[in-house]
C-alpha positions in Angstrom: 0.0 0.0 0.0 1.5 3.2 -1.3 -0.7 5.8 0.4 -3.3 5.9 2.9 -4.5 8.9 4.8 -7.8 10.0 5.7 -9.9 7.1 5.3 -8.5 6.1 1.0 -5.9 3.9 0.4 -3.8 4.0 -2.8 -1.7 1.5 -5.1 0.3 1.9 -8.1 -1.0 -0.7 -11.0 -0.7 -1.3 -14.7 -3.6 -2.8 -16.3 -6.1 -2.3 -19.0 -9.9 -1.9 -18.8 -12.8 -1.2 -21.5 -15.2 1.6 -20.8 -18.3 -0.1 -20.5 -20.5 3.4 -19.9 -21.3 5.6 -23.0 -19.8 8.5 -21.9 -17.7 8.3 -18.5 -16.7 11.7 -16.6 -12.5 12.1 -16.1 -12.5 13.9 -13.2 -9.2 15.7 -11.3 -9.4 13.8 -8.3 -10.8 10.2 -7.5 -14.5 12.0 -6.2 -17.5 12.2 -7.8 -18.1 15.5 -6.8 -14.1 16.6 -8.6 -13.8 18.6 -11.6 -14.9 16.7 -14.9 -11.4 17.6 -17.3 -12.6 15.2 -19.8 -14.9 12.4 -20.7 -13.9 8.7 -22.1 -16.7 6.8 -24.4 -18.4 3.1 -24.7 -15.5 0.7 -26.0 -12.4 2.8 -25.5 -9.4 1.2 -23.9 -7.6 3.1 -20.9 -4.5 2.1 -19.1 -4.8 2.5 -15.1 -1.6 3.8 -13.4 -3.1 3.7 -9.7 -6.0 1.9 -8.3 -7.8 3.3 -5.4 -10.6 4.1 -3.1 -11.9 6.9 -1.7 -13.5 7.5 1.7 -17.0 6.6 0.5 -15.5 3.0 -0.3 -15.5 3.9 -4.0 -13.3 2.5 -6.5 -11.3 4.9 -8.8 -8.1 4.2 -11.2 -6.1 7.1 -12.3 -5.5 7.3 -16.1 -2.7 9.8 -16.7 -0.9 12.6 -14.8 -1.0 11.1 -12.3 0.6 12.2 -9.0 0.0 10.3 -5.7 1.7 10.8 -2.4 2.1 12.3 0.8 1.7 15.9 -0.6 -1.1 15.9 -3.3 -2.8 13.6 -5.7 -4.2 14.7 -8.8 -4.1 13.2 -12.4 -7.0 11.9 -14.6 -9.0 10.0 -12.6 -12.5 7.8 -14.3 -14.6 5.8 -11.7 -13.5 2.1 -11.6 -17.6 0.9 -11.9 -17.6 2.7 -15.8 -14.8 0.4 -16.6 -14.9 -3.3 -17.6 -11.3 -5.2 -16.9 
């Protein structure tokens, strides 16, 4: 476990999933309620770089720029229940 603080824990991965949802939010941080920067469609591959969950329990996986650690996290970040993988 690479990071855990305030009730999410963190871990670096490397694999593919297939966005199963028409259009799925990117958002800047793994929260629902984070800024959308972008939107990935039905079909499209992404590449996940870290897997984790937030407070809530949620699952998220951060698809590029992504920074995690003690400091800040931020990156491109699509909620793990829109992908298929």
């Amino acid at each position: 476990m690479f990071a855990s603080a305030a009730g999410f824990k963190c871990q670096p991965t490397s694999h593919d999933y297939m966005v199963v949802k028409e259009k799925a939010a990117v958002h800047a941080g793994f929260s629902a309620n984070a800024r959308v920067v972008d939107y990935v469609y039905k079909n499209n591959k992404v590449h996940a770089y870290w897997d984790c969950t937030n407070s809530s329990g949620n699952p998220w996986v951060c698809i590029g720029s992504c920074r995690v650690d003690d400091e800040s996290i931020s990156g491109r970040w699509v909620y793990r229940g829109n992908l298929k993988g």
